[in-house]
C-alpha positions as CSV (number, residue, x, y, z in Angstrom):
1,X,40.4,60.4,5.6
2,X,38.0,57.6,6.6
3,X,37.6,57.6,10.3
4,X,36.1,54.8,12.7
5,X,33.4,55.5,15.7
6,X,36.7,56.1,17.6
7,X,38.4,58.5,15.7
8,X,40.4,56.7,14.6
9,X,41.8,55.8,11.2
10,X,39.8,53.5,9.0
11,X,42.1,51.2,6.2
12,X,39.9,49.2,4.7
13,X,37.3,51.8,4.2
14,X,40.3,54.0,2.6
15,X,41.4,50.6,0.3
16,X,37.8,50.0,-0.7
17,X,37.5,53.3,-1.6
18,X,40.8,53.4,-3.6
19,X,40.1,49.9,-5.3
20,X,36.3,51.0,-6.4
21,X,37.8,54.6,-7.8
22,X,41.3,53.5,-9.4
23,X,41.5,49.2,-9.8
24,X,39.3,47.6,-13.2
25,X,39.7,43.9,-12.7
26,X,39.6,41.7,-16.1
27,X,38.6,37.8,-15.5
28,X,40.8,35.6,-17.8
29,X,39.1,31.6,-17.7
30,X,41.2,28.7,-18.0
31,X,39.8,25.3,-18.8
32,X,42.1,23.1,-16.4
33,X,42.6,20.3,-19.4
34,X,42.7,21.9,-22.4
35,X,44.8,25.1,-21.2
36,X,46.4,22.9,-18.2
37,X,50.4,23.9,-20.0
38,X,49.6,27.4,-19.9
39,X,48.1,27.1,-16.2
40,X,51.6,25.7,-15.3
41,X,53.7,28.0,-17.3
42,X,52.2,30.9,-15.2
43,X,51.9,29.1,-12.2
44,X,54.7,30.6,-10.4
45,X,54.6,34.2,-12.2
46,X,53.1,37.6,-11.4
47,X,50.4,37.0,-13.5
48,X,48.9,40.7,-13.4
49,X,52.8,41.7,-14.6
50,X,53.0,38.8,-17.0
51,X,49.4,39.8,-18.7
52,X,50.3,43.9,-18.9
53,X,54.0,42.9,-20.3
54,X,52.3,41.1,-22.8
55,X,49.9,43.5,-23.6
56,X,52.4,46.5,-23.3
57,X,54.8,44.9,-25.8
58,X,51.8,44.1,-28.1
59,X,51.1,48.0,-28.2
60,X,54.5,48.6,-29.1
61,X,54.9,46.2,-32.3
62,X,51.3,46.9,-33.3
63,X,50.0,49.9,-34.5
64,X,46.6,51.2,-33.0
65,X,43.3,50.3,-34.2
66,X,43.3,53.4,-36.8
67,X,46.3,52.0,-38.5
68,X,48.2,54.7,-36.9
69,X,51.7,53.8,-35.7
70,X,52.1,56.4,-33.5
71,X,51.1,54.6,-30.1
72,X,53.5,51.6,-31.4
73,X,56.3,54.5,-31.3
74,X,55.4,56.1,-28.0
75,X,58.1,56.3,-25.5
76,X,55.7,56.6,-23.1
77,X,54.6,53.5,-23.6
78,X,57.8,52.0,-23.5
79,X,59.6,53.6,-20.1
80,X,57.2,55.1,-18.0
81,X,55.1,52.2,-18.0
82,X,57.8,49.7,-16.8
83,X,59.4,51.6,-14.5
84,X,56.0,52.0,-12.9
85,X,55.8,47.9,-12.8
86,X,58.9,46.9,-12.2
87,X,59.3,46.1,-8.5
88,X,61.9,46.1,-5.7
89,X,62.5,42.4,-4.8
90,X,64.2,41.7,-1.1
């Protein structure tokens, strides 16, 4: 565990760690006139969710770049995934 001078527990050296080991970030550009109905249909949306629910369902209609269908088939794919995303709201 990352510790300060103190002794002490360090959090942000343990998140940086953890973001720069596990976390890829992808940029996504919006122009704000010609794209300005998507920027508001997203506006008040998990946007990271949105994107991977997008992309998850994709995988499942679609089958992989091989022509395979098995991926599209994959109930791992389907259930694991969400579960892992779906969050408790207060």
């Amino acid at each position: 565990m990352p510790k300060k001078a103190s002794g002490t527990f360090d959090q942000t050296v343990y998140v940086k760690s953890y973001v720069k080991e596990n976390i890829i970030t992808k940029k996504v550009f919006f122009n704000r006139k010609i794209d300005q109905d998507m920027l508001e249909w997203i506006k008040d949306r998990n946007f990271s969710g949105y994107i991977k629910t997008l992309i998850r369902r994709d995988m499942e209609e679609k089958p992989d770049r091989n022509g395979n269908t098995e991926l599209a088939n994959s109930e791992s794919v389907n259930d694991s995934h969400q579960k892992h995303y779906e969050r408790k709201r207060p």
